[in-house]
FIDO-68095 format. One record per residue: x, y, z of N, C-alpha, C, O in turn. Coordinates in steps of 0.05 Angstrom, whole numbers, plus 5000, padded with zeros to 4 digits. Layout:
XYZXYZXYZXYZ ...
END
This chain:
301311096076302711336084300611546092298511566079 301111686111299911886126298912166106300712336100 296612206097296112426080297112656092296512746114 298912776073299013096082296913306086294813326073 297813456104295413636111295213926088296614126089 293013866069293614116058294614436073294414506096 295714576051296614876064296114986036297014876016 294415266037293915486024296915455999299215406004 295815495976297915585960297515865956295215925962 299316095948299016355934297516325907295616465902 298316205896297416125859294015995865292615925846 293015965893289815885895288216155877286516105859 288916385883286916645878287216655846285116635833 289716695832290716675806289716475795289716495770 288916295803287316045787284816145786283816255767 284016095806281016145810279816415786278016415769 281616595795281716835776281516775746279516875734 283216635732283116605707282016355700281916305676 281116195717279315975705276916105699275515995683 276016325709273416495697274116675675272516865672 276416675657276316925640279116735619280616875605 279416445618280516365601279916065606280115925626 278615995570278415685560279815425577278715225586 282415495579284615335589287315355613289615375605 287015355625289015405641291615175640291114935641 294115275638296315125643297715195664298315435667 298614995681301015005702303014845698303214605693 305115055703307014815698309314835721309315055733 310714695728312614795749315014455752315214295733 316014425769317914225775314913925792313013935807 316413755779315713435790315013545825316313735833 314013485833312813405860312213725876311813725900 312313995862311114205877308614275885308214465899 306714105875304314025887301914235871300514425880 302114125847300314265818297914055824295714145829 298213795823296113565829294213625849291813605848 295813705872294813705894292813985886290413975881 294114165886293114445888290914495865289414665873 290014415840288414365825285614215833283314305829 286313935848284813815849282513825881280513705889 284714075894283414125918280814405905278414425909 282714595888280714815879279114595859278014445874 278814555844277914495820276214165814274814125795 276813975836276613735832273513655839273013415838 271213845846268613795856267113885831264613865831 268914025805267114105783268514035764267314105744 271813865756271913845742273513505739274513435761 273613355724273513145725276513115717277713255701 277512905733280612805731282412665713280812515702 284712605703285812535689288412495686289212655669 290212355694293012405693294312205673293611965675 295912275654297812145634299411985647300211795634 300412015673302711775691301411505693302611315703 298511495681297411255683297411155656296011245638 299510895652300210855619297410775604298110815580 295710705604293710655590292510865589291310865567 292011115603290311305588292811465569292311625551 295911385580296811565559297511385530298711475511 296811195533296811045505294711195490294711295468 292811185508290111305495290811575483290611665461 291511665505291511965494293412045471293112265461 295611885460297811855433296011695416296111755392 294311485424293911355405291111405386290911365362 289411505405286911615400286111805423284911745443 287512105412286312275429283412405430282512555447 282312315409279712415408277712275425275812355438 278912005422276511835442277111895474275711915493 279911915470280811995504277612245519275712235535 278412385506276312675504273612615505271712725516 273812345487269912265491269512185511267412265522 271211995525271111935547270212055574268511955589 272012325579272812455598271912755588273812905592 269712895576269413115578269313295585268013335605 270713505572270913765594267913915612265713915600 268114005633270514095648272613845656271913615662 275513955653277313725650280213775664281613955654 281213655682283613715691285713535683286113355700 287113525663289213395652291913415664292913635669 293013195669295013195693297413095673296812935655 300213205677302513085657301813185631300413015620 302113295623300213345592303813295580303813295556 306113265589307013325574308912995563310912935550 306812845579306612565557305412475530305612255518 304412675523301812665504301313005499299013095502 304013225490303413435482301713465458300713685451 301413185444299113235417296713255418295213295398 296013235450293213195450291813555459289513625462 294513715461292913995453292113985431290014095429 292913895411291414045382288513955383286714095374 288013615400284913655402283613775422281113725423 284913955443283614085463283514315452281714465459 285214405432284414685418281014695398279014845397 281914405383278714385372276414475384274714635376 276514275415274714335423273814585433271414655433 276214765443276014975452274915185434272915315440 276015205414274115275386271515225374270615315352 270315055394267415075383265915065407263614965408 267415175430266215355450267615555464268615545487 267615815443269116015451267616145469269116315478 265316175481264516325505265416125534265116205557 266315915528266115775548269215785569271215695559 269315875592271315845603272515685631270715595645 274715655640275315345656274915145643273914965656 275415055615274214825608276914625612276214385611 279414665615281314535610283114685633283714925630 284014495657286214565664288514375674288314245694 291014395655292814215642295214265667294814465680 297314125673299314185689301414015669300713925647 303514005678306413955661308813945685308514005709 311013875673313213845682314913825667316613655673 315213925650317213995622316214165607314214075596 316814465600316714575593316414655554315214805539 319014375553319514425527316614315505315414445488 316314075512314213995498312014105499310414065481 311414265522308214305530308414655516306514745503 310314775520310815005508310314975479308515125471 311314835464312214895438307914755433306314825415 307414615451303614505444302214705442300314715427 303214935462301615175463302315405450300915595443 304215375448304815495416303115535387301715705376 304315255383302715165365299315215355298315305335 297815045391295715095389293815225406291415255400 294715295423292915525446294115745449293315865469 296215885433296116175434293616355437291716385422 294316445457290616675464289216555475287316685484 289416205480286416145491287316075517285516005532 289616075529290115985544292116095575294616085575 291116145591292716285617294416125628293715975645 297516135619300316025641299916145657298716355659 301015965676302015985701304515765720305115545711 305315845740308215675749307815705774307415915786 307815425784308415355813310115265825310215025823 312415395843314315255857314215095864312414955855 316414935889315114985914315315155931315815395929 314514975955313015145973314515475981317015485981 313415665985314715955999315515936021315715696027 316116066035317116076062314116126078312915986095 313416346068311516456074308216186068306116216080 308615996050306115766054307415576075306015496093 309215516073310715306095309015426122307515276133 309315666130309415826162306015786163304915766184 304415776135300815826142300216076137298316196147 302416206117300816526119302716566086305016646082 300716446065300616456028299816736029298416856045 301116836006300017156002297717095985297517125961 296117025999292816945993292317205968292217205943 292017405985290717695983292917885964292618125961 295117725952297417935943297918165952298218365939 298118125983299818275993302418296002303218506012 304118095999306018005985307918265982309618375996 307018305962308818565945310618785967312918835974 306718885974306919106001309018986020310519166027 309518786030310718676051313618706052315318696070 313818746021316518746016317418956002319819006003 316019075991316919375979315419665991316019885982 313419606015312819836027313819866057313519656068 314720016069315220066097313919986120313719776106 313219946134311119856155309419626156308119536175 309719566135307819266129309519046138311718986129 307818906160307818656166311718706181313318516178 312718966197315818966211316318716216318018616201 315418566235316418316243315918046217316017806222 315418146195315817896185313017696185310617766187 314117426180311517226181313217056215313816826218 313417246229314317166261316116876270315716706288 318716926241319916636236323416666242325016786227 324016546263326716576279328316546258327316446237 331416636258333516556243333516266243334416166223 332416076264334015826272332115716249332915576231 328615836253327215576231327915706205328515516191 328115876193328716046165331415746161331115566144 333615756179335415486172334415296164334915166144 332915286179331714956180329914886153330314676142 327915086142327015226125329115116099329114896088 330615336095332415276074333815066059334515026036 334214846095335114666092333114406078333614206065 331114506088329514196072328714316047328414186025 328314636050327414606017323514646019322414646041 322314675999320014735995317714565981315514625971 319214295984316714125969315413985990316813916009 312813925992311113966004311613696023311213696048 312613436008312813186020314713276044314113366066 317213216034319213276057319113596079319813596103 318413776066317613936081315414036111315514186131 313613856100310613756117311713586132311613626156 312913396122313513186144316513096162318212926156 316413276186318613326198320512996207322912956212 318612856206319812556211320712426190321912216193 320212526170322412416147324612356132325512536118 326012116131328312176119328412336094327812246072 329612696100329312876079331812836051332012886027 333512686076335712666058336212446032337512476012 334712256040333311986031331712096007331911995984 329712346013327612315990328912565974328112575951 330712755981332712865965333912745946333112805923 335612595948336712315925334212235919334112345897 331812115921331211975907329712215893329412135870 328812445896328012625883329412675857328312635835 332212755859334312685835334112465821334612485797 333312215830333811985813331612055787331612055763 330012105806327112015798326712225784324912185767 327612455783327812655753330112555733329512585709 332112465739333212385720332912115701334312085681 331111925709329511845709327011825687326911715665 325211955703322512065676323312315667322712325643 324412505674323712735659325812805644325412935624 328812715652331512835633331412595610331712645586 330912355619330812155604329712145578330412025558 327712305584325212315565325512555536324212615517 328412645550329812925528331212805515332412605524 331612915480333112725464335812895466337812835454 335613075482339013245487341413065507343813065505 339412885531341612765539342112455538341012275551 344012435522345212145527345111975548343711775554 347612125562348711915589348112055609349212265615 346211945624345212125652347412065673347512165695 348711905664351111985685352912175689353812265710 353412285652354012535655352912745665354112885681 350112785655348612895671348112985697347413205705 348712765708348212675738351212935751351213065772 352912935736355812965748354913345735355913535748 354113375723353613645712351913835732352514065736 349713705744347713865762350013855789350914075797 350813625800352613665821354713895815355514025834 355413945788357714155785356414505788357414715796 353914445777352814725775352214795796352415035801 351014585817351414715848352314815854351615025864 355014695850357214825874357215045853359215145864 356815205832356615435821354015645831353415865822 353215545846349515705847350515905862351815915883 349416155842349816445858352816535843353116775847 354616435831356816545810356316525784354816385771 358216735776357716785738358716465737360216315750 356816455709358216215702359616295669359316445649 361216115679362616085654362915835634364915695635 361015795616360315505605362915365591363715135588 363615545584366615435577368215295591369715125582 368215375622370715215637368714965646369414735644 366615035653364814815656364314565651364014365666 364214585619364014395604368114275599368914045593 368814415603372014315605372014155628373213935627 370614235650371414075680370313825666371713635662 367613825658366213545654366813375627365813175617 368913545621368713375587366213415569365813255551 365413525571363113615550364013825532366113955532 361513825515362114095499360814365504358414335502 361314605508360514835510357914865501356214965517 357214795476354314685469352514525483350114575484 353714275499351914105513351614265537349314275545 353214385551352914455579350714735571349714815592 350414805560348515025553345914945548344015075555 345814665534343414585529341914335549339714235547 343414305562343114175591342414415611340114415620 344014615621343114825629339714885626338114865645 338914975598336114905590334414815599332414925608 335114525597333314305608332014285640330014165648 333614425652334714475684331814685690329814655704 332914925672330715135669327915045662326115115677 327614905643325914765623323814625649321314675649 325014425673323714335683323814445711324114265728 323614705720323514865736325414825748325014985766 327614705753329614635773332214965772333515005792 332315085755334315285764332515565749330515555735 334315805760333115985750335416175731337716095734 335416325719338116445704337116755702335116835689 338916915717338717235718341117265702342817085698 341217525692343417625668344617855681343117965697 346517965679346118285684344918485677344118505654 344518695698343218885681344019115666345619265677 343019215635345019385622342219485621340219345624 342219845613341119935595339719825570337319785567 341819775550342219675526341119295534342519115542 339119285529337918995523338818775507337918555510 340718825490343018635475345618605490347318425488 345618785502348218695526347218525543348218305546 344718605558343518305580344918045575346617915588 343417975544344117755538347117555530347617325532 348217755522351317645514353017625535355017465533 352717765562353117755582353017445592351217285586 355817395612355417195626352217175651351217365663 351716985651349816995675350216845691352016685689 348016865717348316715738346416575747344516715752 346016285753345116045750344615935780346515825790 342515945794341215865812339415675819337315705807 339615385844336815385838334015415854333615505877 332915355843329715365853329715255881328415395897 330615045892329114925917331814895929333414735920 332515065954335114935971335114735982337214655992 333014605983333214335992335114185980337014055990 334414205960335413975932338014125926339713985915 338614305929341814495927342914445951345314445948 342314395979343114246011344313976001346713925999 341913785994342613555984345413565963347413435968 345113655948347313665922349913805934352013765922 350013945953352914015961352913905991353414076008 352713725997352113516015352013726041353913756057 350413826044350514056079348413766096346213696088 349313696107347313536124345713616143343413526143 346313756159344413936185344514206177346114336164 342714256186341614616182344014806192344915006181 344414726209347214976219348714986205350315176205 348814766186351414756166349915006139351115096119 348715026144347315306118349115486113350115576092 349815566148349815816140353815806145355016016147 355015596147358015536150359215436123358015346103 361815496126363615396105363615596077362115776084 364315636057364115746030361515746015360815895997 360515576026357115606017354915706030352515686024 356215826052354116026065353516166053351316106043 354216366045353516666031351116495999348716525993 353116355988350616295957348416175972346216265966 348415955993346215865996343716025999341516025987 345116226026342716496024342116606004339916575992 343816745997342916915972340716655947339716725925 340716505953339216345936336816315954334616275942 336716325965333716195990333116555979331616615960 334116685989333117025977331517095952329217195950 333716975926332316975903330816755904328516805896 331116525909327016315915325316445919323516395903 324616675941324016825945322316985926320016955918 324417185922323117325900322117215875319817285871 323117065856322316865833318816795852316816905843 318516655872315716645882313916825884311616775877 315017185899313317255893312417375878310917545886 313117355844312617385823310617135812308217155807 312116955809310916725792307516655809305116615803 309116655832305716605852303116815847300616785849 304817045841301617185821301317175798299617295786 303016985786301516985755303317255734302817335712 306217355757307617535743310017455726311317285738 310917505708313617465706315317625724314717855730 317917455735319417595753322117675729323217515714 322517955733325118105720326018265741325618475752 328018025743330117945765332517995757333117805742 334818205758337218155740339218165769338218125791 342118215764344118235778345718505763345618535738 347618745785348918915771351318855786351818835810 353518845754355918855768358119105750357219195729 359819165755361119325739363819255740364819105756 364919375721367919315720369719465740372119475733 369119575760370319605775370519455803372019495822 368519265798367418985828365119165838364719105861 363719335832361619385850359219205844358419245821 358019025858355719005847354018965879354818995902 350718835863348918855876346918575870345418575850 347018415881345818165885343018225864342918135841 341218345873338218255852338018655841339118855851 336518645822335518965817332818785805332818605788 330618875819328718865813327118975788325218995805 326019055766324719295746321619205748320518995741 320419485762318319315772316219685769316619865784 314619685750313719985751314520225742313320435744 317420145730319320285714321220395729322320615725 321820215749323520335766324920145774323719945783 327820165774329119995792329819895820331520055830 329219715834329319665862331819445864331819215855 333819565880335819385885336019265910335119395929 337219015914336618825936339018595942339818425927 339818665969341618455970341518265986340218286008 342418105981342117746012345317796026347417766014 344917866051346317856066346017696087344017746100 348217446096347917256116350117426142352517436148 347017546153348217666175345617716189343817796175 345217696212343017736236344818076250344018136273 346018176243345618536256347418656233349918656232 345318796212345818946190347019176201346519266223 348819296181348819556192349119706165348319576145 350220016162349820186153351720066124350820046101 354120016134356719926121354819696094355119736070 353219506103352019396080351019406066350319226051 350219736065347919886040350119936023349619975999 352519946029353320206010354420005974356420085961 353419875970353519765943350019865934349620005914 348919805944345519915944346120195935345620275913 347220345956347420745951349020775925347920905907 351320695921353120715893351320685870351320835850 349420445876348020415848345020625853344920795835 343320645866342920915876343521195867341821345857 345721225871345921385855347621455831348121675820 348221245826348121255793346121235777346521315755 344221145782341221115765339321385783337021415774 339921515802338621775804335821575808335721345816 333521785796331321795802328921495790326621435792 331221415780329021165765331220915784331520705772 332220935804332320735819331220795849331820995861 329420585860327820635882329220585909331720585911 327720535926328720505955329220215950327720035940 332320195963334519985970332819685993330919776005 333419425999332819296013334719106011335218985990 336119056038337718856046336618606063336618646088 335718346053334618156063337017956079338517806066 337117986102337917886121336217656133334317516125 337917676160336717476186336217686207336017576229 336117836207333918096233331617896228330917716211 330518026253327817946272325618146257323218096254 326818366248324118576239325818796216328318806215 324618906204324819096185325119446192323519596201 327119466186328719706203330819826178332219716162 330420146185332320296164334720246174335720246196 335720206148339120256158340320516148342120626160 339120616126339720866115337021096110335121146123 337921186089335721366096334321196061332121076061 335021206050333920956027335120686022335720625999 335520546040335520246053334120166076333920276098 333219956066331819776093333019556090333419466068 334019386126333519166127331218976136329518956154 332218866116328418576112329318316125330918146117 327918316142328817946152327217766129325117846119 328517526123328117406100324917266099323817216078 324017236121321117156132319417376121317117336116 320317556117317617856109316217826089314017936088 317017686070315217696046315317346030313917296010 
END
C-alpha cells in the first residue's frame, strides 16, 4: 500500500513543548487518528520504539515489565499502553530516579479508562496529557494551527476573512469522509468500505476489551441509535427503552464511546454548576465521517439534505471547536444554552471569563434574522458575554450585526 504523505499536525508544537518540561508525555485519542504516526515523525530519531499491538512484547510487558524496560530504554515511545496499563507503575519507578530528566517516556492509548486510572495511580505530576483527533479541517487543507493562531482566526475580527480558502462544495466533501488520515488522504479509496470496517474493528479490540459490554451486537445497534441522536438532548431513558437495555447500560456505554474518543458530551449551561450536571445533555460525535457512515448519507450532497442536515453541521462545527482546544493541549468548555421558553444557542464558549456564543447554521447567505438567538442571550448575560459568531457556509467572515459575525466553517 502506497505510504501516506505526512501533513503537519496542530498537537506537533504542544509536544515538542512539553517533552522539554515533563518526564512523560501521554496521548491519547481514538484508534487510527494518527498518534503513531505523529510521535514517531517528531520523536522517532531520538527516541526508541515500541508498540503493545505486537503480542509478544505485550506478553512481555504483563508478564515481566521490568525486563520489557531493560530491553528498550528510555528515551522511549510506548505505543497502546493501554494493553499493559501495569507497566506505568514501572515507568513511574523509573521516572523517579530521574527526576531532572525530561521526554523520557512518550506513551499513546486508545482507551481512556485503563490508561487514566494508570496515571492516576502512578504519574500524577509527572506527566503531560494530551488528545488527538482526527484530522481538522484546517490539517486536511495544509494549513495546522502550527503557531496557535487558531484562536485569533476565530475569535478576532480580521484574521485570516476568507478562511483557509475552502469552497462550500469541499467543506461537504470534507465532512463527508471525516478526518482520519487513511481515508481522508486517499481520495481513491473505498471510504465507505474502511468506514465499516473502522466500526468493526473498534468493536472488535477496543469495546471488546471492556468488561461493561456483553453483546456487541447490542452494542453495535446502540452507536447506530445514538447517531441518529447526534446534536439532540438525549434522553437515556427512552433510549435504552428503544434498545432494550437498561438506563444504566446505555449510560455506561455512552462512556465507553467518550472513553475511546468516539463522541463528545456538552451539558447546558447554568450559572449554578450542579445544574450543568443533572441536566440532560447532548451527545455528538467526533469524526463525521464515521457519523456519514452510521446514518448511511452516501455522497457528499447528501450532508447537507434530508433531517440530518442541520445535526450533521452543527457537528462538523463542534469537531471543530473540541480541536481547537484539544489541539493546544486545552481543555475545551464547550456547553449548549437552552431555556424554557425554546430559546437557545448551539455552543457558549467560557473562555477568559467570558462567554462567547456560537451557532452552526447550514446556510451559505446569513443574515441578520440568524443572530437573534446570539443577541437574546447577549443580552441577558450583559457584559460577561462576548461578541456572538455564526459558523456557516459564506466564503468570508462578515458582520451581520453589530456584535455578530458570520464565520465560514473553513476559518479556524
Amino acid at each position: 500500500m502506497k505510504t501516506l504523505a505526512y501533513h503537519e499536525r496542530t498537537l506537533e508544537r504542544v509536544i515538542r513543548s512539553a517533552a522539554k518540561q515533563f518526564p512523560a508525555l501521554i496521548i491519547t485519542g481514538p484508534r487510527q487518528s494518527g498518534k503513531t504516526t505523529l510521535v514517531r515523525k517528531l520523536l522517532g530519531a531520538t527516541h526508541k520504539y515500541v508498540t503493545l499491538d505486537d503480542p509478544i512484547l505485550r506478553e512481555q510487558a504483563t508478564g515481566d515489565p521490568r525486563l520489557l524496560l531493560d530491553r528498550f530504554p528510555p528515551p522511549l515511545i510506548l505505543d497502546e499502553i493501554q494493553y499493559a496499563p501495569g507497566l506505568l507503575n514501572y515507568v513511574k519507578m523509573d521516572i523517579d530516579q530521574h527526576r531532572n530528566d525530561t521526554g523520557r517516556y512518550i506513551i499513546t492509548g486508545s482507551q481512556k479508562f485503563a490508561l487514566m486510572q494508570g496515571v492516576t495511580e502512578s504519574l500524577a505530576g509527572r506527566t503531560a496529557i494530551l488528545s488527538l483527533l482526527s484530522m481538522s479541517l484546517g490539517e486536511l487543507s495544509g494549513h495546522p494551527d502550527s503557531n496557535g493562531s487558531g484562536m485569533d482566526r476565530l475569535f478576532n475580527s480580521g484574521k485570516n476573512a476568507a478562511g483557509l480558502g475552502l469552497d462550500p462544495g469541499s467543506i461537504l466533501r470534507a465532512i463527508h469522509t471525516g478526518g482520519f488520515p487513511e481515508p481522508a488522504l486517499t481520495p481513491q479509496m473505498d471510504q465507505r468500505l474502511w468506514h465499516s470496517s473502522y466500526v468493526q474493528t473498534y468493536l472488535e479490540r477496543d469495546v471488546r476489551s471492556l468488561r461493561a459490554v456483553a453483546d456487541l451486537g447490542d452494542f453495535q445497534r446502540f452507536i447506530f441509535s445514538l447517531a441518529h441522536r447526534t446534536g439532540s438532548l438525549i434522553n437515556f431513558s427512552d433510549l435504552a427503552r428503544d434498545l432494550g437495555i437498561t438506563m444504566k447500560t446505555a449510560k455506561a456505554w455512552t462512556s465507553i464511546l467518550e472513553a475511546s474518543g468516539q463522541v463528545f458530551t456538552i451539558r447546558p449551561f447554568f450559572t449554578n454548576l450542579g445544574q450543568r450536571l443533572v441536566k440532560r445533555p447532548k451527545i455528538y460525535f467526533l469524526d463525521t465521517g464515521i457519523l456519514a457512515y452510521l446514518l448511511d448519507i452516501i455522497e457528499p450532497a447528501q450532508v447537507v439534505q434530508g433531517m440530518h442536515g442541520g445535526p450533521m453541521f452543527e457537528t462538523a462545527v463542534l469537531g471543530q471547536l473540541v480541536r481547537l482546544f484539544l489541539h493546544r493541549g486545552e481543555i475545551p468548555r464547550i456547553y449548549f444554552w437552552r431555556t424554557s421558553a425554546g430559546h437557545e444557542v448551539d455552543f457558549i464558549i467560557e473562555r477568559d471569563n467570558q462567554l462567547i456564543p456560537v451557532e452552526a447554521k447550514l446556510t451559505a447567505t446569513p443574515s441578520p434574522k440568524h443572530a437573534v438567538a446570539i443577541e437574546r442571550l447577549q443580552n441577558l448575560f450583559g457584559s460577561r458575554a462576548g461578541k456572538g459568531f455564526l459558523v456557516c457556509l459564506c466564503t468570508r467572515r462578515f458582520p451581520l450585526t453589530r456584535n455578530v459575525e458570520a464565520v465560514p466553517l473553513g476559518a479556524f
